[in-house]
VOGU-3710 file (C-alpha; in Angstrom, 3 decimals, decimal comma):
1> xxxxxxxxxx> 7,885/78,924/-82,770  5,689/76,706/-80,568  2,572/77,669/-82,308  4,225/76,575/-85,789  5,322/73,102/-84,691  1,727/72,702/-83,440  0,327/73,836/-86,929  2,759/71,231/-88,777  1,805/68,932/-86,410  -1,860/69,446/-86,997
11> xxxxxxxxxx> -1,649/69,702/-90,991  0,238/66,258/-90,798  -2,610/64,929/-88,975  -5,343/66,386/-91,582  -2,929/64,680/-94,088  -2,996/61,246/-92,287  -7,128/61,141/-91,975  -7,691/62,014/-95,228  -5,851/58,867/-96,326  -8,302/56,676/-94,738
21> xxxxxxxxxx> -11,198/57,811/-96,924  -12,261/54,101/-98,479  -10,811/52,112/-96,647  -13,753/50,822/-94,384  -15,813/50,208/-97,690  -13,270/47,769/-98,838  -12,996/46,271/-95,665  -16,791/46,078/-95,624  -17,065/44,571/-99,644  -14,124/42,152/-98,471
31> xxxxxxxxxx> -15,809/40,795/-95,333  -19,320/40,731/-97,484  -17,653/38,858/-100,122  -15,863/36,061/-97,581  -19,168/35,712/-96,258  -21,103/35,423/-99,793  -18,727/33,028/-100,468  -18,860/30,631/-97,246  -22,390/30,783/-97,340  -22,321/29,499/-100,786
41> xxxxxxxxxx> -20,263/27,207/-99,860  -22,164/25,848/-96,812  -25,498/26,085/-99,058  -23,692/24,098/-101,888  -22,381/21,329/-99,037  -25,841/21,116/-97,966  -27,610/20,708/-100,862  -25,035/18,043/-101,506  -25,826/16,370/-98,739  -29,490/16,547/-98,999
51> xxxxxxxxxx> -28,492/15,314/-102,297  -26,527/12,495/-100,877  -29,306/11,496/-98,096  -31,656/11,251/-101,229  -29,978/9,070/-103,268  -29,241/6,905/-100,184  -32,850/7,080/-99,419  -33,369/6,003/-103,176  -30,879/3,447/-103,049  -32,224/1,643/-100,056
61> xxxxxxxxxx> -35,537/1,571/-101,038  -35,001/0,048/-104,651  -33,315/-2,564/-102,925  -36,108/-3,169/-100,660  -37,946/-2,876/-103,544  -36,319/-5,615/-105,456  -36,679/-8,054/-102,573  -40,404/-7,513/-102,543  -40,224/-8,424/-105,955  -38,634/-11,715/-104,999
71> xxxxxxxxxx> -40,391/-12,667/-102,056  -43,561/-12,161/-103,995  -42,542/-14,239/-107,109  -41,332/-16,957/-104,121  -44,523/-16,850/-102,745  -46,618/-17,058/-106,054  -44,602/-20,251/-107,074  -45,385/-22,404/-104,063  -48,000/-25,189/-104,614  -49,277/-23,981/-101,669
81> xxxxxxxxxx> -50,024/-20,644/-102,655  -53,948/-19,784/-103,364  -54,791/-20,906/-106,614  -56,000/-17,499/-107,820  -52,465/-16,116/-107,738  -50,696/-19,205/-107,948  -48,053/-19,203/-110,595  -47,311/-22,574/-112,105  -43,728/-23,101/-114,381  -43,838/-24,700/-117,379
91> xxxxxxxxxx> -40,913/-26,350/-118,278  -39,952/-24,808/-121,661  -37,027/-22,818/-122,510  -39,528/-20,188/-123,965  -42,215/-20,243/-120,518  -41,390/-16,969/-118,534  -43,626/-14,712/-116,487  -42,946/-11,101/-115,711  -44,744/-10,266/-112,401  -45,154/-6,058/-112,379
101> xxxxxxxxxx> -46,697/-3,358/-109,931  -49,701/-1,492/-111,291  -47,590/1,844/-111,301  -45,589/-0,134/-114,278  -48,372/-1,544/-116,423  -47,501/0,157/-119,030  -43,618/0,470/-118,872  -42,541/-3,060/-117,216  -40,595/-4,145/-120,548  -38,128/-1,256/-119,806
111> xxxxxxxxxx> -36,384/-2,795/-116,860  -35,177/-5,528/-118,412  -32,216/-4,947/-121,004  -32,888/-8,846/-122,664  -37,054/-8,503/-122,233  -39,046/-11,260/-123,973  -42,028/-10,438/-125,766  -43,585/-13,946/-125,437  -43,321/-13,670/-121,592  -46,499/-13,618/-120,121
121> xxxxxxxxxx> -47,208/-10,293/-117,809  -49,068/-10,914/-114,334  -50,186/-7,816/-111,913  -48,797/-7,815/-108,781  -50,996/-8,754/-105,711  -52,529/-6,054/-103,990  -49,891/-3,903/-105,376  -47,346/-5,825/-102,874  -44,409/-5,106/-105,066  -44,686/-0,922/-104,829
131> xxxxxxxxxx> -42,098/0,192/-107,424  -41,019/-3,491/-109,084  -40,609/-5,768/-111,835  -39,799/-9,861/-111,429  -38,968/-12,028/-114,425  -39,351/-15,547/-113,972  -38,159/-17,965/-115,698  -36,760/-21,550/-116,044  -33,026/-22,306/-115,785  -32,499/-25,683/-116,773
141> xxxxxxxxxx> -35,533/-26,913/-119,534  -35,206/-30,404/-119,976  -34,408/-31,295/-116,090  -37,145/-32,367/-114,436  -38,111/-30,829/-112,251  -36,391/-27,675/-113,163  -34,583/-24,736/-111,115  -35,692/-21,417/-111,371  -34,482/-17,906/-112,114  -35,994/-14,783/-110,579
151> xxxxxxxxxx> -34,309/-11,344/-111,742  -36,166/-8,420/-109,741  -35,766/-4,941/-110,607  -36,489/-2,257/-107,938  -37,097/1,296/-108,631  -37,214/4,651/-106,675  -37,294/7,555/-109,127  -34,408/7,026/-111,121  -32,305/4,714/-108,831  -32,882/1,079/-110,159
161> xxxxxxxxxx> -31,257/-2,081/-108,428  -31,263/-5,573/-109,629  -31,178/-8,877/-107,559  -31,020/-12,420/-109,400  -32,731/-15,599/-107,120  -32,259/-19,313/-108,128  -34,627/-21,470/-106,578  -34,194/-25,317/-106,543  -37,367/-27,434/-106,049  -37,779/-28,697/-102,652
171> xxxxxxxxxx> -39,132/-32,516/-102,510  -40,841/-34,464/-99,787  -41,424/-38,158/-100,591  -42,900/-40,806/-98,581  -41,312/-43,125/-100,539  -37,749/-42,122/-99,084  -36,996/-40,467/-102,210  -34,232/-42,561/-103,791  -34,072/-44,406/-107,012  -32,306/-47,195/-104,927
181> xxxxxxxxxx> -32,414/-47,323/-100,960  -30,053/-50,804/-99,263  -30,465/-51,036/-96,021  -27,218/-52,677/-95,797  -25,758/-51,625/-98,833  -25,883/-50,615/-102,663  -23,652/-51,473/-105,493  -23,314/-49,889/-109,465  -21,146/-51,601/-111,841  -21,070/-51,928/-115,715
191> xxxxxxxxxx> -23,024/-48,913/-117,311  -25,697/-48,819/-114,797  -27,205/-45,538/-113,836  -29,478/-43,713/-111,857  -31,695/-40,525/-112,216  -35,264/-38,780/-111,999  -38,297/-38,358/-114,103  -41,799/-37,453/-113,245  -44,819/-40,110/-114,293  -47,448/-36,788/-113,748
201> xxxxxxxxxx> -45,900/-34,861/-116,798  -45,540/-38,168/-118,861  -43,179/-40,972/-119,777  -39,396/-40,798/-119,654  -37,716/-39,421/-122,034  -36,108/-35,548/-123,187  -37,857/-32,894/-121,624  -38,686/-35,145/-118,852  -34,877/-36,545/-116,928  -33,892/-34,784/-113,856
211> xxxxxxxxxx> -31,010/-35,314/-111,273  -32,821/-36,343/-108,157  -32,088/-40,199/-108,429  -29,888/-40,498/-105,877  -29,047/-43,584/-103,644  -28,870/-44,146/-100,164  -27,904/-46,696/-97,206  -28,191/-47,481/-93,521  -24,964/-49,228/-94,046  -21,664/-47,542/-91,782
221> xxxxxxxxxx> -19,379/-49,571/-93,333  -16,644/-48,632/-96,142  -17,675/-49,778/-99,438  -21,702/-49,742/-98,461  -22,219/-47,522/-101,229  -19,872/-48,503/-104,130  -20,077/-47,970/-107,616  -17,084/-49,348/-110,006  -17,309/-49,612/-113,935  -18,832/-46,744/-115,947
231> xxxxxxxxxx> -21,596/-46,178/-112,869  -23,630/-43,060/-113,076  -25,547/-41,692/-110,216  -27,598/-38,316/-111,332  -28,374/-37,492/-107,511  -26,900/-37,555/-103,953  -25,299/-40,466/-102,472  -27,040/-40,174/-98,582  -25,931/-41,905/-95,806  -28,686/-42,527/-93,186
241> xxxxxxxxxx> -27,204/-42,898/-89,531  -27,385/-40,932/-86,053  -23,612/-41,742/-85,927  -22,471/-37,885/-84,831  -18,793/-38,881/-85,937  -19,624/-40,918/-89,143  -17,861/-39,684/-92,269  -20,204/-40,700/-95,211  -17,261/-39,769/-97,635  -16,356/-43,136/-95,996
251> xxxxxxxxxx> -18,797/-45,108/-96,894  -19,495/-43,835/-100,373  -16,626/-46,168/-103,142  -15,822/-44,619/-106,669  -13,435/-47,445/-108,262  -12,154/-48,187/-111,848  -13,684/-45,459/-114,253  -16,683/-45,020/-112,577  -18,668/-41,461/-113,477  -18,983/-40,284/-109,780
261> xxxxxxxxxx> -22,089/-39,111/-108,031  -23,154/-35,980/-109,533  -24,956/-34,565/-106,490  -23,582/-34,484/-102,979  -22,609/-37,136/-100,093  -24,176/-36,372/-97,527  -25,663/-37,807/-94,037  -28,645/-37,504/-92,733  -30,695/-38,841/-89,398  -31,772/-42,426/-89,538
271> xxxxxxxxxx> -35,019/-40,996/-88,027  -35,577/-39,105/-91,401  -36,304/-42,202/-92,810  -39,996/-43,325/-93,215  -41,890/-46,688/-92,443  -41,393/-49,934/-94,579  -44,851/-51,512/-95,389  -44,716/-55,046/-93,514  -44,063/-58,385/-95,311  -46,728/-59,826/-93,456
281> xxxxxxxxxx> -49,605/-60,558/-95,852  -53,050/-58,509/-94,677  -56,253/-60,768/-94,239  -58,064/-60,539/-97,337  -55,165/-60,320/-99,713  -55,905/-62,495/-102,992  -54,224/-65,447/-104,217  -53,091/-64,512/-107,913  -53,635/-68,079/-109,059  -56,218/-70,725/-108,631
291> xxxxxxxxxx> -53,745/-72,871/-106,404  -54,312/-71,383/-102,900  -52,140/-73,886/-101,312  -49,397/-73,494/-103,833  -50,306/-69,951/-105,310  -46,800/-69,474/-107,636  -47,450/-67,378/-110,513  -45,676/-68,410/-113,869  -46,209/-66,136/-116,790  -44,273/-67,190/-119,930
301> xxxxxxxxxx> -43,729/-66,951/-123,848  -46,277/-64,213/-125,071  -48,730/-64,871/-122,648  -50,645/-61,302/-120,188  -52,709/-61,130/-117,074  -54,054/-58,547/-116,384  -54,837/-57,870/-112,650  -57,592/-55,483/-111,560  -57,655/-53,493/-108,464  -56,980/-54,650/-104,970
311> xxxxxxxxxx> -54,152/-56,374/-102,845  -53,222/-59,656/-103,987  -50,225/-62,164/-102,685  -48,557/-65,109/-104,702  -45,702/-67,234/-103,349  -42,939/-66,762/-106,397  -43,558/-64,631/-109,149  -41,940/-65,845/-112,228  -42,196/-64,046/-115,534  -40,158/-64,686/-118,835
321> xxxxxxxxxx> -39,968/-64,727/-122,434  -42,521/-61,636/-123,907  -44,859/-62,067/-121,200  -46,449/-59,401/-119,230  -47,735/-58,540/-115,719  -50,089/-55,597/-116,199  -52,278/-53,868/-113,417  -55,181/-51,453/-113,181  -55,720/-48,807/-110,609  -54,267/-49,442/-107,530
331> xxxxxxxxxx> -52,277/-52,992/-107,278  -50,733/-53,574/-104,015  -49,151/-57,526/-104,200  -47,571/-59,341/-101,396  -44,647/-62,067/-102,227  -43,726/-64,708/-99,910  -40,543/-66,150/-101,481  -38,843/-64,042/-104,680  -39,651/-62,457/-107,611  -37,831/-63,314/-110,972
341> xxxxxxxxxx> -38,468/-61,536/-114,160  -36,292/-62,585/-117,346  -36,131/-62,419/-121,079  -38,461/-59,583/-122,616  -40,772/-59,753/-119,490  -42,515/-57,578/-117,949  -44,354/-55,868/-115,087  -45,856/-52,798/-115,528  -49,406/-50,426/-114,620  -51,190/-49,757/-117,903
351> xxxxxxxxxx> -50,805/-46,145/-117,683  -47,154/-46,790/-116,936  -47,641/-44,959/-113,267  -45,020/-47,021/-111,237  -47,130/-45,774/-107,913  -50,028/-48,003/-109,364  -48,094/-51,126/-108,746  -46,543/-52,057/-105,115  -44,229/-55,400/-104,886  -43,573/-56,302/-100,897
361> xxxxxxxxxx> -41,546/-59,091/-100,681  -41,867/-60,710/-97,088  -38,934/-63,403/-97,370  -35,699/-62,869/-95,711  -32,457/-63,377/-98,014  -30,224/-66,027/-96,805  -27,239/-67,158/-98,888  -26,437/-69,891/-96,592  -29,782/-71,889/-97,664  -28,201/-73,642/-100,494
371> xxxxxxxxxx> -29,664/-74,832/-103,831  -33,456/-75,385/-104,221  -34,331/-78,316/-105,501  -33,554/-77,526/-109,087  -30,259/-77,084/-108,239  -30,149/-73,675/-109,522  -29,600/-71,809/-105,963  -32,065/-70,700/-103,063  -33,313/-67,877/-104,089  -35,966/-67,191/-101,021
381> xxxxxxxxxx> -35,490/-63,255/-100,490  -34,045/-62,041/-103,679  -35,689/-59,848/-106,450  -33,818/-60,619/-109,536  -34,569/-58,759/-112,859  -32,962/-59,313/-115,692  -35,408/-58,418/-118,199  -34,999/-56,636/-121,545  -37,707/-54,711/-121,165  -38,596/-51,908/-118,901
391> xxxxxxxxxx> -40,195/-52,524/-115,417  -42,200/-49,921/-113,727  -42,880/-50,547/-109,797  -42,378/-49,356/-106,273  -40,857/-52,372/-104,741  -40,124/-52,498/-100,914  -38,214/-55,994/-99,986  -36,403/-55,037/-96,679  -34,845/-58,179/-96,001  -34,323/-59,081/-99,307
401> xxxxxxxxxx> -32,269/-58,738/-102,285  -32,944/-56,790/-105,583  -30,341/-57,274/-108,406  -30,776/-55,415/-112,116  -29,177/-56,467/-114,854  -29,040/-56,686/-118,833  -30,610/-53,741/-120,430  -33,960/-52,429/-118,980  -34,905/-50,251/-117,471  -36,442/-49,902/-114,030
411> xxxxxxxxxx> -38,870/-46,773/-113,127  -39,996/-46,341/-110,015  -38,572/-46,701/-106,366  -36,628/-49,671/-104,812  -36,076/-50,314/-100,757  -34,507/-53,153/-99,844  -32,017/-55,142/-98,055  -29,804/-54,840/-100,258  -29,268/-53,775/-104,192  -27,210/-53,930/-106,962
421> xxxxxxxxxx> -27,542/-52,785/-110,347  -25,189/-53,564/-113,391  -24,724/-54,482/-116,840  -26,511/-51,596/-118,506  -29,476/-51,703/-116,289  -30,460/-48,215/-114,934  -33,199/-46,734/-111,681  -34,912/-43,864/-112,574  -37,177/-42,545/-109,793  -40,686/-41,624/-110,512
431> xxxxxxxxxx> -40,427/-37,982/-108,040  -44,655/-38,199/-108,273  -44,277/-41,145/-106,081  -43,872/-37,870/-103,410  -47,648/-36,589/-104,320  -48,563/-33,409/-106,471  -45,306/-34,212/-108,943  -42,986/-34,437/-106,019  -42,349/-30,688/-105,565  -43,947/-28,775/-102,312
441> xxxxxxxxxx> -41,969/-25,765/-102,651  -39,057/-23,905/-103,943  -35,724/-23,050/-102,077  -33,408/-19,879/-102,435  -29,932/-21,979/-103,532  -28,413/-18,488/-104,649  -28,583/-15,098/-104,427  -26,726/-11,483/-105,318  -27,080/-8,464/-106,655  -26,672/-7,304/-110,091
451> xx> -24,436/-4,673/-110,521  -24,604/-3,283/-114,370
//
């Protein structure tokens, strides 16, 4: 009976192993499988990662890229750079340049969704820009001198990014680069205006206006600048003083309907400011008339004298009617007492260069002096033209007074003690008074990136 439990017992146990036939293969294909599949899976998240690090890579290195682009372009604009790679705008509404590497001589024109055919295309330098294309071109034709725009495309295999520079002209002037400078103050009334234009390109006039004829003042107090009527100033309103808690939004007036100063009030360091020529007159200096003792200069009706180069000096310089002052080459002229043009008269270069003809007016304005002795008021120290015509002159008078009125127009650069312009009278300042057309460089005003 023993025996036959123990044979039940062992045919159960046959029974029992020979259900486990298969199962370690299964086991085996399922573990196989999990691990197929997590390898898979860790190949698939690194190839998207090496993916990933790539395009990063890519991304990074268009942009770079782009900003060689850029900083080339910057570089090839300056009137400093080396003639044989300097690029020069034009200012046209058609003048563009698109600056390429070598690697995209042949395919440039596809960067640029808007491309221009009449652009003109210029090889990088030294292959400097490795992977880019830079369009340049002019953003404002007609202003003179214009702001630029620089779109740069960078590439790195398929990634492309796209940065867009404006550069404004930068301007350095001896001259102290205002249309109208008052020590102690300046005043605008009537439909007088101010703005820029540059004598190296050619005479005023569309194509050739710009907004950099701006006024300034050494004068702290309220009102020094003040401009009332239908006053225009096409440039900043600067306030010159080392005053560290002087608000020049309280100096600067805007009264009535006045048009308001289209550029910025700003201050800046009295220091900034350069030398005024001295009154004094030099040895040597030429009398401008045959009276050496009383040496007054009186040009009228439709009379001209013509005045060669050299530095001269006259006592009072009177000029009316249709006459005309005229100069060649380089007229420097000193004035002892005040200059008065009226009528049609007129002052003027013969190539209309306003740099070509210097007035330095050595009197001091006084308004307590009273009336001369024609009764018609003392007007030792005072610049007053009220011509018709148009006047073209750097005139420094730094302790005098220069008025404008009536309807011409006056192109050059005034400093003085004082000014005031009115009636429909307007400054426009000659920016080649600051050598080589007045620009010496280009600054970045804005920048970002393009995102299409």
């Amino acid at each position: 009976m023993m025996k036959q439990r123990l044979r039940g017992t062992g045919r159960q146990h046959r029974v029992f192993r020979g259900n486990e036939q298969g199962t370690a293969l299964v086991i085996t294909l399922l573990v196989m499988l999990v691990l197929s599949l997590l390898g898979s899976g860790l190949l698939s998240v690194s190839f998207t990662e090496t993916q990933v690090a790539l395009n990063d890579r890519r991304m990074t290195q268009a942009f770079f890229n782009a900003e060689a682009a850029l900083e080339e372009a910057k570089l090839r604009l300056s009137p400093t750079a080396d003639p044989a790679i300097r690029i020069t705008p034009v200012n046209s509404a058609t003048w563009g340049v698109y600056l390429y590497t070598p690697a995209h001589a042949s395919d440039y024109h596809t960067f640029d969704p808007q491309y221009q055919a009449t652009y003109t295309p210029v090889p990088s330098v030294q292959n400097v820009i490795e992977w880019g294309v830079a369009k340049i071109r002019v953003k404002n034709p007609g202003v003179n001198p214009p702001s630029l725009l620089v779109t740069a495309w960078g590439a790195d295999g398929p990634i492309r990014r796209q940065l867009e520079l404006e550069l404004e002209p930068s301007i350095t002037d001896p001259k102290g680069g205002s249309a109208a400078h008052g020590k102690k103050d300046v005043k605008m009334g009537g439909n007088a205006c101010t703005d820029s234009y540059d004598s190296s390109v050619g005479p005023y006039g569309p194509g050739n206006q710009g907004n950099l004829g701006g006024i300034s003042t050494e004068g702290t107090k309220d009102k020094s600048i003040k401009l009332k009527g239908n006053a225009k100033v096409k440039g900043d309103a600067v306030v010159f003083s080392n005053d560290p808690a002087l608000d020049p939004h309280a100096v600067v007036s805007v009264q009535e309907q006045a048009q308001h100063v289209e550029g910025e009030v700003l201050k800046k360091s009295a220091d900034a400011l350069p030398s005024v020529p001295s009154g004094e007159i030099p040895p040597g200096a030429i009398p401008l008339t045959s009276d050496k003792a009383k040496n007054d200069l009186q040009l009228s009706g439709d009379s001209i004298r013509v005045v060669p180069e050299g530095v001269y000096w006259v006592n009072k310089l009177h000029i009316s009617g249709h006459a005309q002052l005229l100069t060649t080459g380089n007229v420097k002229i000193y004035v002892k007492e005040w200059v008065k043009v009226t009528g049609h008269g007129t002052f003027a270069p013969k190539d209309v260069k306003p740099g070509n003809l210097t007035l330095i007016v050595g009197a001091t304005d006084d308004e307590d002096f009273g009336d001369d002795e024609d009764g018609n008021g003392y007007d030792k120290g005072k610049v007053k033209l009220s011509s018709d015509a148009n006047l073209y002159a750097v005139i420094y008078a730094p302790d005098a007074k220069v008025k404008i009125t009536r309807k011409g127009d006056f192109f050059g650069a005034i400093r003085a003690k004082a000014v005031n312009i009115k009636g429909n009278g307007c400054a426009h300042y000659d920016i080649a008074l600051g050598g080589g057309g007045g620009v010496v460089g280009y600054n970045r005003k804005s920048w970002h990136e393009v995102i299409n």
